[in-house]
C-alpha positions in Angstrom: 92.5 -51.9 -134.5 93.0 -48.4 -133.7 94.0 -47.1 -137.1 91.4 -49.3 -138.8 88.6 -47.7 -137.1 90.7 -44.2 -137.1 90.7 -43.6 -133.7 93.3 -41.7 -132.0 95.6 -43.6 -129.6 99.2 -43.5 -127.7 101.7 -46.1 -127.5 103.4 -46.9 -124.0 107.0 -48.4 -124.8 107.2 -51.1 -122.0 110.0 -52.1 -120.3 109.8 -55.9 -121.0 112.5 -57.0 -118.2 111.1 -59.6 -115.8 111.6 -57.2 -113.2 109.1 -55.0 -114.4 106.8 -57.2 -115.1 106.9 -58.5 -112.0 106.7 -55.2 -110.6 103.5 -54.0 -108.7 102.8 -51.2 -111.2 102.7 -53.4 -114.0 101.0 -56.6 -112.7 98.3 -53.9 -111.5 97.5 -53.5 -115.0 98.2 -57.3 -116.0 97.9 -59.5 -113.6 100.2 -62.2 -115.7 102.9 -59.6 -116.3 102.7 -59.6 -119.8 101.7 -57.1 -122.8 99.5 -56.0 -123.8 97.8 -53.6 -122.5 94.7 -51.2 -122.9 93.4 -48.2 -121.0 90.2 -46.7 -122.5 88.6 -44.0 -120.2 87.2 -45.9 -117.2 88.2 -49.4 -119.0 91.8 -51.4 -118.6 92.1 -54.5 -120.1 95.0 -56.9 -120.6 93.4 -59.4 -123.5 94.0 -58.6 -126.9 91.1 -60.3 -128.4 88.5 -58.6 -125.9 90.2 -55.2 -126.6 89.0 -55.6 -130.5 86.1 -56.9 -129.5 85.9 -53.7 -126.8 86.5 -51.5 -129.5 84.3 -52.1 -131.9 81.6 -52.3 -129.4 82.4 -48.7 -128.1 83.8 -47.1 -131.4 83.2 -49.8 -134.4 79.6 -48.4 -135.4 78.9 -52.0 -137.3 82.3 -51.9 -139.0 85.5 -54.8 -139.3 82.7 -57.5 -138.0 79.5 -59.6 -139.3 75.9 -58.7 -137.8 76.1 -61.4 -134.3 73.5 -64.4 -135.2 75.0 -65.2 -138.5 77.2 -67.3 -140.2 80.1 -64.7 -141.0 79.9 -63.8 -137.4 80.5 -67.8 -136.1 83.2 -67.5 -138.9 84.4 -64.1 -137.7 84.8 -65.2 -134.0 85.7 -69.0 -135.2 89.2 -67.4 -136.8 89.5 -64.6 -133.8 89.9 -66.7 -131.5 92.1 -69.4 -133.6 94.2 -66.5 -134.2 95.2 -66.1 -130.0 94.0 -69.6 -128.6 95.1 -71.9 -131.4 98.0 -70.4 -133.6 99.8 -67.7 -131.5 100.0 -70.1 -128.4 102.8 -72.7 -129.8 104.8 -69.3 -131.3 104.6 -68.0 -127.6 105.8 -70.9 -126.4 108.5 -70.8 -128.6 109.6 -66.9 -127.5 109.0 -68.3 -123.7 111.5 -70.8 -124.1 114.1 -69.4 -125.8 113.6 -66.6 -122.8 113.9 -69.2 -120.0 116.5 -71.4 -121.8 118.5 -69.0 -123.6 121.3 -70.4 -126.6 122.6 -74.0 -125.5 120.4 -74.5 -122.6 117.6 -74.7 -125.5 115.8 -78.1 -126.0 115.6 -78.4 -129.2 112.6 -81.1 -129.4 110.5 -78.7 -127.3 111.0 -75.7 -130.0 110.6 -78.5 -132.8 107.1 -79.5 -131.6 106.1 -75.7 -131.3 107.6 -75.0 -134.9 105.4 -78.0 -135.9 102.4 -77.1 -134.7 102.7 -73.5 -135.7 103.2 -75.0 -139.5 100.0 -76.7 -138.7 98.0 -73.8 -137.9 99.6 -72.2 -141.1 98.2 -75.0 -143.2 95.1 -74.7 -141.8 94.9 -70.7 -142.9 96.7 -71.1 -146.2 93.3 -73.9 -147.0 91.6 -71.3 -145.6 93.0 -68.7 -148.1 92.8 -70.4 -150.9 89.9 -69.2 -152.3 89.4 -65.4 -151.1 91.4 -62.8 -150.2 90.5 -61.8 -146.3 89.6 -64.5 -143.8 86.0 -64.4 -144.9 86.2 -63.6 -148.3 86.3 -60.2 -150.0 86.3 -57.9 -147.2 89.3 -57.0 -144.5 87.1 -57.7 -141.2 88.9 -57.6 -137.2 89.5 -61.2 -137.2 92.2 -60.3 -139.9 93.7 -58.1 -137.5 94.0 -60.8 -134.8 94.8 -63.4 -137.9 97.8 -60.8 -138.8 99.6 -60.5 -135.7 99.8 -64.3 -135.8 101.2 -64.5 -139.2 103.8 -61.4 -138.3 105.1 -63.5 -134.9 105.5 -66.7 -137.1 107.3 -64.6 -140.1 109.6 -63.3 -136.8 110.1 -66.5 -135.9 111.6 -68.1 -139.4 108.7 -70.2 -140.1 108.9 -70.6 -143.1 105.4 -71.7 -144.3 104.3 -68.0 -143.0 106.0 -66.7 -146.0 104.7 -68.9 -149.0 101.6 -69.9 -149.9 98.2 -68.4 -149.8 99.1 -67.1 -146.3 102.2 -65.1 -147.6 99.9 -63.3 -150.1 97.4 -62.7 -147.5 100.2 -61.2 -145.1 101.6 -59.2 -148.1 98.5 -57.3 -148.9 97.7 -56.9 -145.4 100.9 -54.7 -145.3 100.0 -52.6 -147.9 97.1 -51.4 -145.4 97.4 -47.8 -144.7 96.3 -48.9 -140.8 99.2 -51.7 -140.9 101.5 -49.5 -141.8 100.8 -46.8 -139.1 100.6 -49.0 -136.7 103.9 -50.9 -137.6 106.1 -48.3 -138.3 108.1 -48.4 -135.2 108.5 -52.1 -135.4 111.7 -53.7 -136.3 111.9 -55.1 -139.6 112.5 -58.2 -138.6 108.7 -58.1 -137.2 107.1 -56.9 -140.2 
């Protein structure tokens, strides 16, 4: 979100062992112990989808969002918060598990019913898709930067539909975005 709305901004590796994320210092700034995390001036947050909303209300100047009242904006929100709430939920239930029952302790019909309704969620997008080029239509709004981390984490995660489609396409040109790129570089390939 940063790089879309070029503003300047410094990434914090964290240390992602439970026992710093259990620490006091972290759970200060996220009370759940997980990432990520924002710090703004006088604002901290620890929810991605307020932090795009934050900052496009601080630095957005009407940009990456529809006018509130109208029917791009229901759209705009409607696929925001599908991206978090609806799609990326199952595919963090899938890294949680693997974490908590790593190799052969892994249940395999608990990871199969994520998988499935991750695939589900892809469908849903690729309908979406079908017919424009950004979630709602022609131009590359916020909500596509929610709806792309989604799509990245399943792509991590092998699933499969992620890749094919109308929501591979969409995923492919997203990565040709100059803020994408920026703002991946330091990712594994295996996340991009």
């Amino acid at each position: 979100m940063c790089e879309e709305l070029g503003l300047p901004y410094e990434k914090v590796a964290v240390d992602f062992s439970p026992a710093y994320r259990a620490s006091p210092e972290w759970r200060a700034l996220n009370p759940v112990g997980k990432v990520p995390v924002l710090v703004d001036d006088d604002v901290t947050m620890f929810e991605s989808g307020a932090m795009v909303e934050h900052l496009l209300d601080r630095y957005g100047e009407n940009r990456l969002r529809p006018p509130p009242g109208t029917a791009e904006r229901a759209a705009y929100l409607q696929w925001s918060w599908f991206s978090e709430a609806t799609f990326a939920r199952p595919l963090g239930e899938i890294v949680n598990h693997r974490r908590e029952f790593p190799g052969d302790e892994a249940i395999p019909a608990v990871v199969a019913e994520m998988e499935a309704r991750a695939v589900l969620c892809v469908r849903a997008l690729d309908a979406a898709l079908a017919h424009r080029q950004y979630l709602l239509g022609d131009e590359f709004t916020a909500a596509d930067v929610m709806m792309g981390y989604s799509v990245m984490l399943a792509r991590a995660l092998g699933i499969a539909e992620a890749r094919a489609g109308h929501v591979g396409a969409y995923y492919d040109a997203m990565e040709q975005r100059p803020g994408y790129q920026a703002a991946t570089a330091d990712l594994p390939a295996a996340w991009r």
